[in-house]
Structures are given as structure tokens and as C-alpha cells.
N, C-alpha and C positions, 0 to 999 in steps of 0.2 A: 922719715916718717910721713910727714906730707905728702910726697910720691908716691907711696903706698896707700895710704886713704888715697887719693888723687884714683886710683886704678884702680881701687877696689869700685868708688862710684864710676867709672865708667864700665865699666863690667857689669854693675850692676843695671845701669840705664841700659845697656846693650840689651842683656836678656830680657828686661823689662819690656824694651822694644821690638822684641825679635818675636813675641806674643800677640796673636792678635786679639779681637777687644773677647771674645768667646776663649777666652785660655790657652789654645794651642799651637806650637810655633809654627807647627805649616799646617798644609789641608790634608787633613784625614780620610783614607778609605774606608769605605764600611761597606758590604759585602749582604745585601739582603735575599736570603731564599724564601722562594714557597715551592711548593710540591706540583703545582701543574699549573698551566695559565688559560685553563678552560672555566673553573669553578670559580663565579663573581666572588668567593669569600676568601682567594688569595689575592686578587684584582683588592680590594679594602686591606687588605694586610701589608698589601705594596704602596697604597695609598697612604696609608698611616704609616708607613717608613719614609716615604718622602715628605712629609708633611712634619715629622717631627726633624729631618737631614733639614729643610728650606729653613729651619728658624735658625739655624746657622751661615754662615759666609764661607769657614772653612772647613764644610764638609763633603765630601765627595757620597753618592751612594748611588748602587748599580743594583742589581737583582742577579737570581738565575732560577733556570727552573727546568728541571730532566723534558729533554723534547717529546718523550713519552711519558704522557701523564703518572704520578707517582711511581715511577718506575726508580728500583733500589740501584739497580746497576748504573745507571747512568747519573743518580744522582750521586753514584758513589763519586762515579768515574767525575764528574762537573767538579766536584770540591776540594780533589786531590789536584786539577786543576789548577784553582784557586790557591792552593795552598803555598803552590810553587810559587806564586804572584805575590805572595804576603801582604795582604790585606789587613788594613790596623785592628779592623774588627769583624768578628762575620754574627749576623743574627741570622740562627738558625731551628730551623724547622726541620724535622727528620719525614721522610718517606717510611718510615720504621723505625719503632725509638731503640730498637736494640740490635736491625742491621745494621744498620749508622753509629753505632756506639765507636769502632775501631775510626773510622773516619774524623769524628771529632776527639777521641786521645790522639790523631796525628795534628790534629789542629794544635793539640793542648802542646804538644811537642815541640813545636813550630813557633809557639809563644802569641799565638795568634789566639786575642779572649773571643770567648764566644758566647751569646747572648741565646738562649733557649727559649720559644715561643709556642705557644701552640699545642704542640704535641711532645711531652716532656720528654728527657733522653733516660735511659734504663742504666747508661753511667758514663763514663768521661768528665769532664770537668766544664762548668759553666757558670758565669759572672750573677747570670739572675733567669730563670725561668715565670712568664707573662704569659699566663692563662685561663680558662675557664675550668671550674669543673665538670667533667663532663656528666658523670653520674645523675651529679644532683640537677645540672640544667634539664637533662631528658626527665628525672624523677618529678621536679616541680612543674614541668610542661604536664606529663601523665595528669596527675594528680587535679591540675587546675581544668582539663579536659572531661576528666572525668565526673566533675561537679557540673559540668557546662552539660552532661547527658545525665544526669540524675543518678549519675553512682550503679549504673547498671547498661549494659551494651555488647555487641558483639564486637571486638577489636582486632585489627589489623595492624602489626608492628613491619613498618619498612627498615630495614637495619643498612648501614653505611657498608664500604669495602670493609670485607670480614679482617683483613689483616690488619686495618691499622686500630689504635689505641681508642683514637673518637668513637671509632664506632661500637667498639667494646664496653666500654663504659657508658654509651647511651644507653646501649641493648640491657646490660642491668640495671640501667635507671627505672627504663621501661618495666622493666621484668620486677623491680619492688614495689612499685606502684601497684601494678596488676595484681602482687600478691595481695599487699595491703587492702585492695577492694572488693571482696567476695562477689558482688553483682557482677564482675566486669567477666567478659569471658575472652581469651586469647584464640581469636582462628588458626592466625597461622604469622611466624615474624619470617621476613626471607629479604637477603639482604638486595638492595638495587643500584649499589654501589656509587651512593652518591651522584649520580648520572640520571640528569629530566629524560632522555630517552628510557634507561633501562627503568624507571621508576615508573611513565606509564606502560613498557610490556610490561612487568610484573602486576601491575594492576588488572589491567586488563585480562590475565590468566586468572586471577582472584577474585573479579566482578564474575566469570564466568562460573566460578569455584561456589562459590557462596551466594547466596540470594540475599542474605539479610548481614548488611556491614553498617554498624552504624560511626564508627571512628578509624579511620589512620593515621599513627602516628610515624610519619616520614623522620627519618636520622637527620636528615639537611632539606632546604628550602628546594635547594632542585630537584631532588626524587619527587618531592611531596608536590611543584607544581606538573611535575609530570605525571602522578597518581591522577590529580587534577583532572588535567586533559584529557582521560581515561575513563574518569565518572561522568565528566560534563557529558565524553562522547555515546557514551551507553545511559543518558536521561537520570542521572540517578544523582547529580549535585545536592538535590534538597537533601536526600535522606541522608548522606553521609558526610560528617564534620575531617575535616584533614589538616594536620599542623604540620610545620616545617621545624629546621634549629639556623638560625645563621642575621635573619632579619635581614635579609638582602633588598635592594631595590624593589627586585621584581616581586618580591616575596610580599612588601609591603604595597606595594600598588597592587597586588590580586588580592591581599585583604581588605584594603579599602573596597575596591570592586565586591567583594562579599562573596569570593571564590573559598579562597586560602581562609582557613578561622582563624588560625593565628602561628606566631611563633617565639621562639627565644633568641633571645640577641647572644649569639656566641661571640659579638664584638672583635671581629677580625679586625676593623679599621683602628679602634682601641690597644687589641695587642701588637700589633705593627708598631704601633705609636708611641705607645710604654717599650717596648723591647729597645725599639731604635734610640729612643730617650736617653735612655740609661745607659747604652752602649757609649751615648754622646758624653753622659758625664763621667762613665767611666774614663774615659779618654783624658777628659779633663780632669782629673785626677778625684773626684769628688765621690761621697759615698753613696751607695745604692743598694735597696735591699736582695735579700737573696729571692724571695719568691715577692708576683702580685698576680692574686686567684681574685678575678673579678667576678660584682655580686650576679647572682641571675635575675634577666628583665624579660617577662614575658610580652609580647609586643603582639597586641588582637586590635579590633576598630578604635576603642579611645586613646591612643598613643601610635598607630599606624604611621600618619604622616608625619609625623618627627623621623620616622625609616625613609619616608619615601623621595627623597632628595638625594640628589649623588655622594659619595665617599668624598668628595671630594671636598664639599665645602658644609658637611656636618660637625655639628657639634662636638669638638674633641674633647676628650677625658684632661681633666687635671694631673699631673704625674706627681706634683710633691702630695696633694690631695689621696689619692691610689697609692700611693709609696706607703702614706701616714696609716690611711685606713685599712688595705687589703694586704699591705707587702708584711714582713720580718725582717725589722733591721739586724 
């Protein structure tokens, strides 16, 4: 009998030991995507993946991202990839939340969990999805712009790449807004796909279009500073207000500058942060809610510089905080 107690506690110190001081017995892979490595607002999503992987010792984290910006095929082709590689965990972001759906049931196959961010998936199976909503962010930007011009204007809606989900759900944020304000009048919405280049050609077709603009509401902070560049260069910055969605760097140093009026914080550095978090305790065997929709911040001159410092060593979100208040246990 002694022998036996005897072995049991050394078995038990063993596995005891075989843990390291964060829970788990070796170093974990975790697998973080974003959809292109052109747009600062997966640059922040990547950031806040490494940022929540560094408060660990045993965790390993990598990225990947289609060499052609949110291209489906190649992000297909990257993750089936990965898949062969077995990775402890992948957070992920779809290039398409419902071409991607087969990609992530082979993940689900594979036993490899998956942490959904960003841009929800339309079905497969996923540990926790860490988002924004998009509707309401572009609806509460409209709405707060539209008191900043007296509830009456002619409007210009810049819309993201038509195919993905963000940009869907802003365009109707937009488009209740509009309804909801009888003063406001809609010129023309046409999308500039997310991209400061296409964001000032499209502009610049529309200063030429229209004489009298007095608001653009850009889908993300790059279109809208390229709208920007576009009024500044055709003398017409005073008269017309332009908002962004994402709160980026740049986005917050040309609203300080008193370019950019304002924007909404889609907290990519946040979702990165949360997503990778949770992947971390899933691992460690701990519980985690199924969703966290963080609340909307609209971000103009008196809260600018809190943006305007790098991803890097900004103020991060609380996770048990955002679990408690925004998730579904």
C-alpha cells in the first residue's frame, strides 16, 4: 500500500511539473490570420495577437495572410496548408464568411479549434467569435455626423469591397441613418474598396459630379483619407466634413490636424487581443464566452490622441472585463 501511495505522488508531482507556470505542458502553436497586410487595421489585429501570445512564455504565434490582398482562393489554398501542419489553434478571420465556411469545417475535422474574429463565419464551428457590430458602428457614426451638420446636407456614402460582410452591414448602417433623417439627402453611395488610392479616384469623379457635397461617410479610414486628398486637392476641405471607421493611426493624426472629422474605433488591436486571449485559455483548459461585440467609440478632436500612438503600446482592453460585460457565457 505504501508503494502505491508512494507512485501515485510521484506521478503526481511529475505532471505537476511537466506544466509550466501558465498551464500547459509544452509550448503551444496558435496560428493568427488577417485578410491582407496592406490595410493598417490588420497590421493592429496582428498586434493585439502578439500582445496578448507575449504575456505568455509558452506560446508560440505566427500570422498568415493571402499574398493577394483578400483574395479567397489563396486564403483558401494558405489554411489547408496549415491544416496539414496542426496548429494547437488558429484565430481566424475569413476573406468571405461563407467561402471559407468548408475551410474551417476542415479545420473542425482536424480538431484544430478555431477562434472567429472580425468578420463572422456563416457556419463551421468556432470556440468564440470577437467583434464589432458593423451596422450599428456605421449607423451611430451617420447619425452623430449628421447633428454635426444640422440634420440637413447633401451626402456622399463611400462603401468597402462590395463582397465582404464589413462592408455590407456598414452600407445599411449608412442607409438607416439616412432614412431616419428626412433633411439629409443621399447623392450617390459607390464603393472604393477599402483602398486610400481608389477612395481618392472615386472622389475626385464625385467632386467633378456634384457641386454642393457637404458630408462623406467613407466605409474605413483609408478610403476616407483618400477622399481627403481629393477635396483638399480640388480647395474644397472647408466645405465638406469626412469620416473614416477603424481609428487608425493615420486616421487620428489627420483628425488632430483638423483634416479627417472623425471616426469609429472598429478596434482591430482589441479584437486581435480578445480573440488570441481566449484561444490562450482555451488551451488552458479554462472557460470562455461564446461571443464579445464590443461597444461603439466614436473617436473626433476631444479623444483623437488617445488613437494617435502606435498599436503597439496602446491602451489594451481588459479581457475578463469584455468577457463579463460584452461576451455570453
Amino acid at each position: 500500500m505504501r508503494s502505491k501511495t508512494l507512485l501515485i505522488v510521484i506521478v503526481t508531482l511529475f505532471l505537476v511539473g511537466s506544466f509550466t507556470a501558465t498551464g500547459l505542458a509544452k509550448e503551444k502553436w496558435v496560428v493568427f490570420s488577417v485578410k491582407n497586410i496592406v490595410n493598417p487595421f490588420w497590421k493592429a489585429c496582428w498586434t493585439g495577437g502578439q500582445r496578448a501570445a507575449a504575456e505568455y512564455k509558452d506560446i508560440k504565434i505566427t500570422y498568415t495572410s493571402p499574398p493577394k490582398s483578400d483574395n479567397i482562393a489563396e486564403q483558401t489554398r494558405m489554411m489547408e496548408d496549415i491544416i496539414l501542419k496542426r496548429p494547437d489553434a488558429i484565430v481566424f478571420v475569413p476573406v468571405d464568411y461563407k467561402a471559407l465556411v468548408t475551410t474551417v469545417e476542415k479545420m473542425n475535422k482536424a480538431g484544430i479549434p478555431v477562434f472567429n474574429y472580425c468578420n463572422e463565419m456563416a457556419g463551421g464551428k468556432y470556440e468564440i467569435y470577437v467583434g464589432s457590430d458593423d451596422e450599428r458602428l456605421a449607423y451611430e457614426l451617420a447619425m452623430y455626423m449628421f447633428k454635426k451638420i444640422g440634420g440637413k446636407g447633401n451626402v456622399i456614402v463611400q462603401d468597402g469591397v462590395p463582397g465582404a460582410i464589413t462592408a455590407q452591414m456598414r452600407h445599411k448602417g449608412f442607409m438607416k441613418a439616412i432614412k431616419e433623417t428626412p433633411g439629409v439627402k443621399l447623392l450617390m453611395a459607390q464603393p472604393a474598396d477599402y483602398n486610400r488610392l481608389k477612395g481618392m479616384q472615386v472622389m475626385e469623379n464625385l467632386l467633378q459630379r456634384f457641386p454642393k457635397i457637404d458630408l462623406v461617410l467613407a466605409a474605413n479610414d483609408e478610403q476616407g483619407l483618400g477622399a481627403i486628398e481629393a477635396i483638399d486637392a480640388a480647395g474644397r476641405l472647408k466645405e465638406i466634413k469626412v469620416t473614416g471607421i477603424d481609428a487608425n493611426y493615420d486616421a487620428a493624426q489627420s483628425i488632430l490636424q483638423g483634416r479627417l472629422f472623425a471616426s469609429a474605433d472598429y478596434a482591430g488591436l482589441h479584437q486581435g487581443y480578445l480573440a488570441t486571449k481566449a484561444a490562450i485559455k482555451y488551451l488552458r483548459g479554462e472557460k470562455i464566452p461564446k461571443r464579445i461585440i464590443l461597444p461603439v467609440l466614436i473617436v473626433d478632436k476631444a479623444n483623437a490622441k488617445e488613437y494617435s500612438v502606435p498599436f503597439e503600446t496602446r491602451k489594451l482592453l481588459d479581457y475578463g472585463e469584455m468577457s463579463k460585460k460584452y461576451g455570453v457565457w
